[in-house]
N, C-alpha and C positions, 0 to 999 in steps of 0.2 A: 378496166382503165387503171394506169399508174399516176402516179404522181409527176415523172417527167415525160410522155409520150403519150398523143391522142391520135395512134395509127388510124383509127375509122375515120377521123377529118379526112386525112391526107389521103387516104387509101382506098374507103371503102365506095360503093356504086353510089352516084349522086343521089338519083331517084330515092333509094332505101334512106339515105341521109334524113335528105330533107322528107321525108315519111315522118320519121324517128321521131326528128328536132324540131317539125315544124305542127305534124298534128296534135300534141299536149300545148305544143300556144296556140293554137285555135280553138279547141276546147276550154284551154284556161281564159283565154281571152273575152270568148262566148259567154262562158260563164261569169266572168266580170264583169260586161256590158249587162249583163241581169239587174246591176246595184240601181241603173239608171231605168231601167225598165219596167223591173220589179215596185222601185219608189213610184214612178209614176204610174203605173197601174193600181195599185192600192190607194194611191194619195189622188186617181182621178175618180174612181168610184166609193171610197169616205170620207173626201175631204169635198171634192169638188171642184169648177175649174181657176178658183181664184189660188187653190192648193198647188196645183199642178204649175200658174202659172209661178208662183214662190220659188220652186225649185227652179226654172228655167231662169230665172234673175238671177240665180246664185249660179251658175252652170262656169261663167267668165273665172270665177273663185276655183272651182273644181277643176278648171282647164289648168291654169295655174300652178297651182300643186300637179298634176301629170306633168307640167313644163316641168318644173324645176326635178322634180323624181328622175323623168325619161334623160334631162341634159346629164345629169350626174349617173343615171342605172347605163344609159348606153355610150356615155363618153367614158365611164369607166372599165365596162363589159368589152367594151371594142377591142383598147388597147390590151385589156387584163388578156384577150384571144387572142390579139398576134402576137403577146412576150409567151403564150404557152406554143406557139406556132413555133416560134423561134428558141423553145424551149428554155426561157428567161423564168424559170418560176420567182426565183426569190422580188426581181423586179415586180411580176403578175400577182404576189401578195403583198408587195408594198404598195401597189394600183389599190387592189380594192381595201385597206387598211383606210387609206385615204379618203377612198367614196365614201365609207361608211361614216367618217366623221363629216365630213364636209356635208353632206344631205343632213345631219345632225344639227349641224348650226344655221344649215340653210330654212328646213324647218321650223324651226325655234325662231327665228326673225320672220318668217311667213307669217307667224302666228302673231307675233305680237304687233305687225302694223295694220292686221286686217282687224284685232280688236280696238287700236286706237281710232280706225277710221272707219267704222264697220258702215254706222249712216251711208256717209260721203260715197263709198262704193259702190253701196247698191243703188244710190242713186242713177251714179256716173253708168252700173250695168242697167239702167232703166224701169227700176222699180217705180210705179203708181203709187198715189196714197194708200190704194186698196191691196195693191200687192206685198207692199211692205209688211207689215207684220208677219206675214206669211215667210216671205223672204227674211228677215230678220232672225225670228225665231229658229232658224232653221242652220242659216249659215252658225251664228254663236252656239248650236251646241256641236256641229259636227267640224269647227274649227280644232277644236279639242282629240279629233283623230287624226289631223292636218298630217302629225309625225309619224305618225303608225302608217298612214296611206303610206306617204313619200319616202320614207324608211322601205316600206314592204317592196314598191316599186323598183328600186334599188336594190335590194337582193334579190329581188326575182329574176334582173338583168343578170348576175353572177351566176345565182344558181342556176341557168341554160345555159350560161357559158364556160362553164365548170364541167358541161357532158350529165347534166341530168333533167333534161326536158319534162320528167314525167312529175320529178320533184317542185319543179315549175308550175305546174298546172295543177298539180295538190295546194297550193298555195293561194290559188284563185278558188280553188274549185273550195274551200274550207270557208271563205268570206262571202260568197254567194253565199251556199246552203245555210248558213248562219243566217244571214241578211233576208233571206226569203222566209225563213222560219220565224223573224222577230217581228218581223214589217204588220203582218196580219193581226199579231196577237198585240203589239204597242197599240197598231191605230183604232181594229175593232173590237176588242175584248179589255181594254185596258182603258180605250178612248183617249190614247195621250193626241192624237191629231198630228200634226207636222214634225213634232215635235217626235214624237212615237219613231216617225222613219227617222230621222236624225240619229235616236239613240240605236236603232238597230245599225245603220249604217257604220256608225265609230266601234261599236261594239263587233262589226264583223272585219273590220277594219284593223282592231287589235289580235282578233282572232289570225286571219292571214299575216299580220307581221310574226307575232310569236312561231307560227309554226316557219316560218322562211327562217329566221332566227336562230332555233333549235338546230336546224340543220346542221349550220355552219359550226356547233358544238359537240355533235359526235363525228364519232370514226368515220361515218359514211363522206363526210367534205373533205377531198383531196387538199381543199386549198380553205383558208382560213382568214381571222382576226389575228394581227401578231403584236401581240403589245411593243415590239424593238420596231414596228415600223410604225406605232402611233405618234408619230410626230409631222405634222403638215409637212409637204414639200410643195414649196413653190411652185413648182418645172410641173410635178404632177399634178397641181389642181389645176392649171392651166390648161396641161395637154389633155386631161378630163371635159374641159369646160370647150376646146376649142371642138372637140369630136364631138361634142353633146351639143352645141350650137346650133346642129339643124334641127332635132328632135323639140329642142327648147324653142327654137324660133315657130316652128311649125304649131306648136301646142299656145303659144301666146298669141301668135295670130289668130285659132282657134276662137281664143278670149276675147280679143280686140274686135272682130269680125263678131261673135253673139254680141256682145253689148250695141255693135251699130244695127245688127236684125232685131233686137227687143226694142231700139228708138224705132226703127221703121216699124216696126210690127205694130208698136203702142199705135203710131202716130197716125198710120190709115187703117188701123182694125180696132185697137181697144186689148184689153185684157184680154178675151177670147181668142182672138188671135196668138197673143202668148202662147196663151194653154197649148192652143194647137200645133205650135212648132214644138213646145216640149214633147208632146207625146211625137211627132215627127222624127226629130232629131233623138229620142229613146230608138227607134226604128230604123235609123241610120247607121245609127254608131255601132247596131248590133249586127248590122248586115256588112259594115265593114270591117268588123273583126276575125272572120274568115282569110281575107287577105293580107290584114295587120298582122295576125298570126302566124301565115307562111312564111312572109317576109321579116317578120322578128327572128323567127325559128332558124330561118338561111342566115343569119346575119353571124353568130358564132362557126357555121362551117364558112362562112365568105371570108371571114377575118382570119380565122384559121391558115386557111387556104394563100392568104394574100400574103402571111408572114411567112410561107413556107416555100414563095412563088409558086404554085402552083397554076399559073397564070390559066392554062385549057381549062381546067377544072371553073375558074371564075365565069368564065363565059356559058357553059353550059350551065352553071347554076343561072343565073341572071336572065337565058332564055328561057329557061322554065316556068321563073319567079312571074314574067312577062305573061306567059302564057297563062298559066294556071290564074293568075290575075283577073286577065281581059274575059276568059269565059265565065269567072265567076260572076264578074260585075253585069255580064251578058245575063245571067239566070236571074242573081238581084233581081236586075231591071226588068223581066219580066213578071216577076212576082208582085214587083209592086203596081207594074200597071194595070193588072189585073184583079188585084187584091185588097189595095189601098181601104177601101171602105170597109171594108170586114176586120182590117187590121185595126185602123182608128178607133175603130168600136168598142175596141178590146178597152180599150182607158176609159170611156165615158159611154155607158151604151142608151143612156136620156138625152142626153146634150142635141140634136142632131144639126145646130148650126156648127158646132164642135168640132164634128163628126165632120161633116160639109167641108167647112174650112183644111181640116188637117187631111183630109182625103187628095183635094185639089192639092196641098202641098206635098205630099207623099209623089203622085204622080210628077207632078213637074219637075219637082228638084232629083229626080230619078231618070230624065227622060235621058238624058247621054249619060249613062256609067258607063255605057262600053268601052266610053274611052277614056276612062280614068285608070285601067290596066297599069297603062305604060307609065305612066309620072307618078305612079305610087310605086310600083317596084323598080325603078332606078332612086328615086328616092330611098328607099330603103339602102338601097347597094352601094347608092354615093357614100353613103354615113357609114359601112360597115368598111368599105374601100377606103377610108379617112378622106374623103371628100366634103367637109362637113358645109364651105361656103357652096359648093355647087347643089350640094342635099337644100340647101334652107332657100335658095335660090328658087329653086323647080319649085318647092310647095309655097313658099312666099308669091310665086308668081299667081298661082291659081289664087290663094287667100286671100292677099291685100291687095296685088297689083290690080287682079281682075277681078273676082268680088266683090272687094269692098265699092270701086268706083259704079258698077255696077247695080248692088243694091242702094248707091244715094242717084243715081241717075233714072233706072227704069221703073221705080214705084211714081216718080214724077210723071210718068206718061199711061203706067196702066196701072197706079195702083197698087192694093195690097197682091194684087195678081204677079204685079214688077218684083216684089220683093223674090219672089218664087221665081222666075224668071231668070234671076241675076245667077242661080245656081248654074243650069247648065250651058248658059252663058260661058262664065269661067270656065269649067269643065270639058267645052271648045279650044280654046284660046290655051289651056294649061295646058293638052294635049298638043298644040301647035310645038310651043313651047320643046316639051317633052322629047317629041323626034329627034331631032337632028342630037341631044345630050345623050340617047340612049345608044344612036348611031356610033358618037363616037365614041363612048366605056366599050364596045363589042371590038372594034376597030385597035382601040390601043391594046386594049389584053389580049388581041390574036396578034398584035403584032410584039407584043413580050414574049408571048409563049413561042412565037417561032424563033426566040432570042436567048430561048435561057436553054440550058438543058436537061432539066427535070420534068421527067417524063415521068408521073403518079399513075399508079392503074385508073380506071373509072369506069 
């Protein structure tokens, strides 16, 4: 790879592509959903499930920080791909000169409202008198990696957009192995308790920034920090903010959406219940990283591709992203209904009303993934395509139009059961949604491509 020319975007077999670029973030990603994992396995068999449910009160906080990271790592990645498309470098390092700063102060204000108001929030996410302290202690110390998360995030979006996937996925893969190594030895050998994962958490946390960091400082980074473009521009924090909109809307939805399942959850279950979506939702998020992977990883060849018109090339990526999607979330779903109870286990293997609870939830909130395919990968493609109202649209639909009304309606009628319910509910209704927006991205870029005359091998 040169410094002005990424012949393999434009040129090379899709399929190998997206191999390349998409299997180091799925790996990487895998291995990052371990932090959420890892914590709650550990923290559900030494601390217990008032431990367990501490971390899930704090979950709205940690959504947040990926909000604000993911709007600045992919509204700046995006564009930083199609000024290299359109081989604009010096534009494509004044892009990310900018992200870097801007996550820097965005940060640095993340931090300091969440310690002026740390009570008031965990409240507002639905902390108990008994879950508090848990929740407390926990968020206040890993606030303190708040910048190193949301920094790291944000380079990691460059670094796979830069053409080094694998360097990507070293970055994850350095904060897990870290985080999984300290977790044990903080909570059972050290005995620091909740406390113990927090410090391992920040500390694998600075581990993965530092090494994204370094990159960007030797030879091997094509593209760079330039001190002659460190001066904010308007136009670009903007046009960062406006393509990172659906990433950012989606992930605080995310937030918005747990704090109303921890009021339901408290309000017809109890703390137990908590527990039990935590260790759920650990189980979730990892099974969705698979797909969030693929479609991160196609997002640098899509934007590539889209500044280069390549228009044939976008469609068969985006059929694939579809495919490769729907069957994944087909295997998911059987795993889980199958499995649920041996997996819940895994977190708590005394508890068995614990167990009970979060098994019922594993199955239910799983029973339609099949069709969650399609509105997660046009989602994806809307955002790389600069589509960012129509991207935050499709996942806002599932999140808050249909979720949220959802989980305040049918716990009314069945319960803690309803709460579980209100999942694949939405995951009907988002798929409704999803068609006809997927139909037309297929429809307009066949009907570019039969318009332009750039005709790329593939």
């Amino acid at each position: 790879m040169t410094k002005n020319t990424h012949p393999n975007l434009g040129t090379d077999s899709i399929p190998r592509l997206m191999l390349s670029f998409a299997l180091p973030a799925i790996i990487g990603l895998l291995i990052n959903a371990s932090y959420n994992l890892v914590d709650r396995i550990f923290i559900g068999n030494g601390i217990g499930s008032l431990g367990l449910a501490g971390i899930t009160v704090c979950f709205p906080t940690v959504v947040l920080q990926m909000a604000l990271g993911l709007m600045v790592g992919v509204g700046g990645s995006v564009n930083f791909a199609v000024c290299l498309g359109q081989n604009k470098i010096p534009r494509a390092e004044r892009i990310f000169t900018n992200a870097l700063m801007l996550i820097t102060v965005l940060s640095v204000v993340f931090i300091v409202i969440h310690f002026l108001f740390l009570d008031f929030l965990l409240r507002l996410y639905g902390a108990s008198p008994t879950i508090m302290p848990y929740a407390k202690t926990y968020l206040k110390i890993t606030l303190f990696g708040a910048v190193f998360m949301m920094s790291g995030m944000t380079l990691n979006n460059f670094i796979r957009a830069s053409g080094f996937p694998h360097v990507a996925m070293n970055t994850m893969l350095i904060g897990a192995v870290i985080n999984t190594i300290l977790d044990p030895i903080f909570i059972f050998v050290f005995k620091w308790g909740i406390a113990g994962a927090a410090y391992a958490t920040i500390i694998a946390q600075i581990c993965s920034f530092s090494w994204a960091f370094l990159f960007f400082l030797t030879s091997k980074a094509p593209y760079r920090f330039r001190k002659r473009y460190a001066v904010f521009s308007l136009k670009i924090i903007l046009m960062i903010c406006f393509v990172g909109t659906a990433p950012f809307m989606i992930q605080l939805s995310n937030g918005f959406m747990q704090t109303i399942i921890n009021k339901s959850l408290i309000f017809y279950g109890g703390d137990l219940a908590v527990s039990a979506m935590g260790a759920t939702i650990a189980v979730t998020i990892l099974l969705f990283m698979p797909v969030v992977g693929l479609c991160e990883g196609s997002q640098p060849i899509i934007s590539f591709n889209l500044g280069a018109k390549h228009y044939d090339r976008l469609i068969k990526i985006y059929s694939l992203m579809i495919m490769i999607s729907t069957l994944f979330f087909i295997f998911s779903c059987t795993i889980l209904q199958i499995y649920s109870y041996d997996i819940i286990k895994i977190f708590n293997k005394t508890d068995e009303q614990l167990i009970q609870i979060g098994a019922k939830a594993l199955k239910t909130i799983s029973f339609l993934y099949p069709l969650i395919g399609i509105p997660t990968a046009t989602t994806f493609f809307l955002q790389a395509t600069r589509c960012p109202r129509t991207a935050a649209f499709l996942a806002l639909s599932r999140q808050l139009i249909f979720l949220v009304p959802c989980i305040m309606i049918l716990p009314r009628y069945f319960g803690l059961k309803g709460v579980f319910y209100a999942f694949p509910s939405a995951d009907f209704l988002g798929c409704l949604v999803s068609v006809p927006i997927a139909l037309h991205q297929i429809k307009k870029y066949r009907k570019l491509s039969q318009t332009t005359s750039v005709s790329p091998l593939s």
